[in-house]
Residue, then its C-alpha position, 0 to 999 in steps of 0.5 A: x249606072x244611072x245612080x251612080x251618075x246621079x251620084x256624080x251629079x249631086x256631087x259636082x252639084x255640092x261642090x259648085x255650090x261650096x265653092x259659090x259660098x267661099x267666093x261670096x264670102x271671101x270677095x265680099x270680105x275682102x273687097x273692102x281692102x282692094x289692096x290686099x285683094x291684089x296681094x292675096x290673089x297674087x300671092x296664091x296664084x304664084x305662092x304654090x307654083x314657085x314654092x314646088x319649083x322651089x323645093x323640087x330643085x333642091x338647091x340651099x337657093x331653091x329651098x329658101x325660095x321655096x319656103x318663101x313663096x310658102x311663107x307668102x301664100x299662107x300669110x296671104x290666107x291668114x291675112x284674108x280669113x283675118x279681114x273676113x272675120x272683121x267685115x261686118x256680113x250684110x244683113x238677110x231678111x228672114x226667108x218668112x218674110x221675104x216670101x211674103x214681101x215677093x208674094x205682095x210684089x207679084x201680086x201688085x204687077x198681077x194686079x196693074x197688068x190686069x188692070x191696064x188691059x181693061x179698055x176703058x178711058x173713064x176708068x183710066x182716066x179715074x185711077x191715073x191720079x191714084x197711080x201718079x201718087x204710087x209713082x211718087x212713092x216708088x221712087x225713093x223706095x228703088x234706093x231704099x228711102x222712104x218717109x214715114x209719118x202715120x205710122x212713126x210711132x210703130x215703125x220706129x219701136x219695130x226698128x229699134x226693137x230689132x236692132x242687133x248690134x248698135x244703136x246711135x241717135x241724137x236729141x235735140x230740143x224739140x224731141x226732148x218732150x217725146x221722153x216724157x209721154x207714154x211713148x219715151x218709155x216704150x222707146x226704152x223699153x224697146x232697147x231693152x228688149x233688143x239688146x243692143x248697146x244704145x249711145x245717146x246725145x241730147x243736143x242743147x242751144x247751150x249749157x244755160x238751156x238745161x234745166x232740171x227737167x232735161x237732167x232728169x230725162x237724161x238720167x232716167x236714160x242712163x238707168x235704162x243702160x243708155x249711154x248718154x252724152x250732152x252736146x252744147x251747140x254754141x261750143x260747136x259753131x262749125x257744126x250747127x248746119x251738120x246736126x240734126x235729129x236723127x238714129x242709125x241703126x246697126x252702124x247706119x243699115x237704117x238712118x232716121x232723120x227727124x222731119x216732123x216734131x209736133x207733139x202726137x205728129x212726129x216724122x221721119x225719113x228713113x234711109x235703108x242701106x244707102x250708101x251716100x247718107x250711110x257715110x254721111x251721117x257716120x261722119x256727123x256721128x263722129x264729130x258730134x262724139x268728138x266733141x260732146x260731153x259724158x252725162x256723168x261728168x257734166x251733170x254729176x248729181x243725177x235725177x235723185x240729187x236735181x235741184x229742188x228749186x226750178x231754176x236752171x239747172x246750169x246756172x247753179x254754181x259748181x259750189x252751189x250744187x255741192x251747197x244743195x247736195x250737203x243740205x239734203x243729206 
């Protein structure tokens, strides 16, 4: 007997559990489309009832609608597992290092309760400064911000290393020599081990900005399978308060906004499912695409074919280039 009530319990256990998991992945999935919420919800609640009403009268009426509220029911579900499919599921720690994250947690409220029984004013007095800093910390880190200088270099290497489904960024002019130290190819490298497609926008003043060296940094990009694209501000005048230097990462789960560009000193602030920069910056993303250029189109000789000479780049003539192109093969 008391097995066989273990048995029910494991049972009724299992299958709270597997209706928990459906609830989370159908709510969620379709919370983003409240509208077909109501319908699915509607349509399932009145779908099988007047469906079996239907049939059981058996009248040519009752059938057909019988067959319809079917017909409703199963489209709603379709519609659902359909919506589901297209929701992106929101990205889980690994459960590794989230034990060792609650580990840190735990240990630092140990660490301060303890702290905070020690009845010494002198002490109190000496860590107060030392807690107001953590404090200010603390706060960006409740909604997912955080700002990063010391470290740049590593936390964005990481990131861009476990990238898994995108990666957009901008270039803008005070970054461009970043791609020529150690660090701009371990940034490619670091796409490279990901996977992850990598679109790219270098940012210029204007066309006459672009000189040989840029061309030959944004071609080395494209070898490294980077999708790059060039964006002239003076041609985007409404645009110019909205760009910035700046990565999102998987479609924005962490957006990194350049804040420090001195060379060896780089920062950045980082934002971590935030909702508001989330769609921001999506919009920014968006308009700057709209209205930038293929790397391919605007500049079609490559590295390989760059003008000799240093002038600017932009201010060969179309037929000049294909002067030079002719001379050096």
């Amino acid at each position: 007997m008391k097995q066989q009530s273990r048995s029910k319990q494991n049972t009724e256990r299992s299958d709270i559990r597997t209706q928990h998991a459906l609830y989370e992945k159908f709510i969620p999935g379709l919370a983003p489309q409240p509208g077909l919420l109501l319908i699915f919800a509607i349509c399932v609640v009145l779908g099988g009832p007047v469906a079996g009403y239907g049939i059981a009268a058996g009248t040519p009426v009752g059938w057909i609608i019988g067959l319809a509220a079917f017909a409703c029911a199963l489209g709603s579900a379709i519609g659902a597992i359909w919506i589901i499919s297209q929701t992106p599921s929101a990205t889980k720690p690994d459960s590794s290092e989230k034990t060792e994250f609650d580990g840190v947690l735990v240990e630092v409220q140990t660490n301060l309760t303890r702290a905070n029984q020690i009845s010494s004013h002198l002490f109190q007095h000496v860590i107060r400064d030392e807690l107001a800093r953590f404090q200010r910390k603390t706060v960006g880190w409740a909604s997912g911000r955080i700002e990063i200088t010391d470290k740049y270099s590593n936390t964005l290497l990481f990131l861009y290393t476990s990238a898994r489904n995108s990666v957009f960024s901008t270039s803008v002019p005070e970054y461009l020599k970043t791609w020529s130290d150690p660090f701009g190819g371990q940034i490619l490298r670091a796409h490279s081990a990901s996977g992850a497609p990598v679109q790219r926008v270098f940012v210029f003043e204007n066309r006459a900005t672009v000189d040989n060296e840029a061309v030959k940094i944004m071609w080395d990009q494209r070898g490294a399978n980077v999708d790059v694209l060039v964006f002239y501000k003076d041609e985007n005048p409404q645009l110019l308060q909205r760009v910035r230097d700046f990565t999102m990462i998987d479609g924005g789960e962490a957006i990194g906004v350049t804040v420090a560009f001195t060379q060896g000193h780089l920062g950045a602030q980082w934002f971590f499912m935030d909702e508001s920069t989330m769609s921001e910056y999506s919009i920014t993303k968006t308009a700057v695409l709209r209205n930038s250029k293929r790397l391919e189109e605007e500049f079609p000789l490559g590295a390989d074919k760059a003008p000799k000479d240093r002038q600017s780049f932009s201010r060969t003539p179309r037929s000049r280039q294909r002067d030079i192109r002719s001379n050096e093969t």
